[in-house]
N, C-alpha and C positions, 0 to 999 in steps of 0.2 A: 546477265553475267557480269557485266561492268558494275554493275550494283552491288553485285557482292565484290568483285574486287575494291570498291572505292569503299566498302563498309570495313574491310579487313584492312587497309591500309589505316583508315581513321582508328581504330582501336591499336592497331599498331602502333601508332606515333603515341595516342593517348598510355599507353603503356610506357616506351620507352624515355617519353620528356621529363614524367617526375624526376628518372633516376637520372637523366643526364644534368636538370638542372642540383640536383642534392648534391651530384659531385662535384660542378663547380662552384658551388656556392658553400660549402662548408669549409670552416678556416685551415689551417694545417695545424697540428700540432703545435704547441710552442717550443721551439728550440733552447737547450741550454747554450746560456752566454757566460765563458768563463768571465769568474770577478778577480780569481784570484789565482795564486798558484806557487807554491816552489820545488822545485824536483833538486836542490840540494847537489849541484852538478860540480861546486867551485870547489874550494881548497879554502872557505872562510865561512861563518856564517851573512846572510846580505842584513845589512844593518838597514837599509832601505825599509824593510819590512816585517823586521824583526829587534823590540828591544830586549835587554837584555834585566830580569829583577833581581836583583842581590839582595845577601840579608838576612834576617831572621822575620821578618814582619813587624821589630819592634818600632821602628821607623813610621809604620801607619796605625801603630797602638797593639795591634794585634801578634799573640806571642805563637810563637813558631807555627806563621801562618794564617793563627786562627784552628790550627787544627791540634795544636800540638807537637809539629813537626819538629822534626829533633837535626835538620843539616843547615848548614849555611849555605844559601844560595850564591855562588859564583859562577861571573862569566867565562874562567877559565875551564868551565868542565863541561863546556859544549865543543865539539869540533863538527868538522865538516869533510868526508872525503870518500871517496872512490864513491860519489853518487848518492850520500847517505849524511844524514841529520846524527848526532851519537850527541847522547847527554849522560853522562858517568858521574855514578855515585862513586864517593872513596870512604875510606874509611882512614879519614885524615883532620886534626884539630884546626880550628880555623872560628875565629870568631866569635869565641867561648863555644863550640859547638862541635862535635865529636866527629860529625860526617859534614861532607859538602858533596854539593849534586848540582843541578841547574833549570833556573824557569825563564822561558823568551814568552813573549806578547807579542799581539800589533797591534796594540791601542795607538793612538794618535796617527798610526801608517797604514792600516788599510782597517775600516771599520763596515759595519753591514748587517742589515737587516732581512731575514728571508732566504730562502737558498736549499744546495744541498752541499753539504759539509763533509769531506774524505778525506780518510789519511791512511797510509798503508804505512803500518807501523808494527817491528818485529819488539813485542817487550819482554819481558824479564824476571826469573826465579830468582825467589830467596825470599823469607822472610825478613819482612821489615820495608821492601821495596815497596813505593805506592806509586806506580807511571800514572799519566791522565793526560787527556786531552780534551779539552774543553773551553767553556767559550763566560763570558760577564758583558752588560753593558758597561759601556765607557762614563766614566760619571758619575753610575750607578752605587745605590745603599744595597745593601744585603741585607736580609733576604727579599726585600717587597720587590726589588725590581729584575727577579732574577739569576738562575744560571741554570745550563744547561753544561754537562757532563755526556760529554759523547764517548768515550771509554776512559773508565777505571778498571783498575786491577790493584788487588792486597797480594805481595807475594807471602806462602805459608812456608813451614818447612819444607813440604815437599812441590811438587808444580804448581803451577798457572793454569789451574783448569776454567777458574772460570771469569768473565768479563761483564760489565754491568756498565748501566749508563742510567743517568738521573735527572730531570727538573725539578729543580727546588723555587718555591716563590716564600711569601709568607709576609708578616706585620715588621714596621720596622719603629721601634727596638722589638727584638723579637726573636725565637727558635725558628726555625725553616721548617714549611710542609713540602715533603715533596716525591711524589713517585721516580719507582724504579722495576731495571727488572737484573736479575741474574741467568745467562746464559754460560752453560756449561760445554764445555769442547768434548767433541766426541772423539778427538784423536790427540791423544797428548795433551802439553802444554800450548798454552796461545806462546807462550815463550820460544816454541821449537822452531816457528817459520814468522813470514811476516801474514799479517792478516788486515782487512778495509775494514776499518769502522767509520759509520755514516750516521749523519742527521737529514733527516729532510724537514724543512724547515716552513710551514706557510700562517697564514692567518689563520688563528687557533688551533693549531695543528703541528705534534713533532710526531717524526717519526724514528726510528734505530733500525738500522739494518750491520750485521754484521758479516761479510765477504759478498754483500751483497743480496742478503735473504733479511726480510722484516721481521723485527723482535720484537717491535713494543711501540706502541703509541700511549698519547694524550692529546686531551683535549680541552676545554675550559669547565668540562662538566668535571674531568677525573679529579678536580679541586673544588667539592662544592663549599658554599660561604668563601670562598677567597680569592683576589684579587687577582686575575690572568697578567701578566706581567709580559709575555715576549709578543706581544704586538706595538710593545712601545721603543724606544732609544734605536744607540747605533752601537753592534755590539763587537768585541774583538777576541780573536783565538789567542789560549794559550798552550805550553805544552809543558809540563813540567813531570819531573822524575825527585819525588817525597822520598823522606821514612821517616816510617811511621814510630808514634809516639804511642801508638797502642798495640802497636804487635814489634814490639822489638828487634832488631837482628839479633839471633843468637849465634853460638859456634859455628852452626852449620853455612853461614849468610857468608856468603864468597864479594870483596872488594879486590879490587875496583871491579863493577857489573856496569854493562851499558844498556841503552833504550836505542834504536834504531828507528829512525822516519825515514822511508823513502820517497816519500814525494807525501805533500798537501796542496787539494784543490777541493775552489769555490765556486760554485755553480750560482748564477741566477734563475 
């Protein structure tokens, strides 16, 4: 009788040690460590973190943009208040340019590699609008070394249905290759409320998620023949609020329209 107790204890133990040692021995998750952050709380924009680009692009060679954009970028058409980021298109001469709106960076003030990327951001109808949020290396040529677009939107005549986000790589001199995807709202306009758009960010690897649900990946294969570009530099966010030089405002296109951030955060 001892025999059999001392045999059913040994299988006992011999049972429950794998799993007591795999619990402690297995690492934890890895936690996110914020990198970055503004929740837009002041009555200014923080210049610590944010500069400011004016201009038409012809300053860097490039004519409205590089895209065609048709406003003058000034720092006077960003504000800051009741907890919210607002950058306003008008419809006002300025610069030989018909409309002005506004673009902030943190190139030189916080830069980064890797991550997850969010912004709760309410944007905006009307034809000719182009909001974005999106990211370049610091430094960097276009297209060989990159960008990633974490939400765009064209506004049409009528809403905001749908949101899209891009990497582009490609040869430098050179046109851009680059995937995307278009996500369409099942409720309204993305213009009606504020909504997250995200990047997740790793070694050869993006991801899109939008409110939080995943839309679109790449990876180094979705470019074949061509050079993966975002596992190199040090890269920085922008945000800016276009119009567009290929879909016009027409009559219908209501000035002044704003873009609303409420908060940006950077994850490691």
């Amino acid at each position: 009788m001892h025999k059999i107790k001392l045999k059913q204890v040994v299988i006992f133990l011999l049972t429950i040690l794998p799993l007591t040692w795999w619990a402690c021995e297995q690492p934890a998750p890895p936690e996110e460590v914020l990198l970055f952050e503004d929740e837009f709380n002041g009555d200014h924009l923080d210049l610590s973190k944010w500069t400011h680009e004016t201009g038409t692009g012809s300053q860097y060679g490039l004519w409205g943009w590089g895209n065609g954009e048709l406003q003058y970028y000034r720092g006077e058409n960003t504000s800051v208040s009741n907890g919210s980021l607002k950058i306003t298109a008008k419809n006002q001469s300025f610069g030989g340019k018909n409309y002005t709106s506004s673009r902030i960076k943190t190139d030189d003030k916080f830069t980064f590699r890797y991550g997850k990327i969010q912004a709760r951001i309410k944007t905006i109808d009307g034809q000719g609008f182009w909001p974005a949020f999106w990211m370049l290396p610091s430094g960097g040529d276009w297209p060989c070394d990159g960008e990633i677009d974490i939400m765009e939107q064209w506004g049409t005549n009528a809403t905001t249905q749908q949101t899209t986000g891009a990497a582009h790589l490609g040869k430098c001199p050179g046109n851009s290759v680059f995937k995307n995807f278009e996500k369409n709202s099942s409720n309204g306009s993305y213009a009606d409320q504020f909504h997250i758009y995200e990047v997740q960010w790793k070694y050869d690897y993006i991801a899109w998620y939008v409110d939080d649900v995943k839309v679109f990946e790449v990876t180094p294969n979705s470019y074949p023949n061509q050079v993966w570009p975002f596992n190199s530099n040090q890269w920085y966010l922008i945000l800016n609020l276009a119009i567009s030089g290929d879909n016009e405002p027409n009559v219908n296109t209501v000035f002044p329209s704003t873009m609303e951030i409420d908060w940006i955060r950077v994850y490691k």
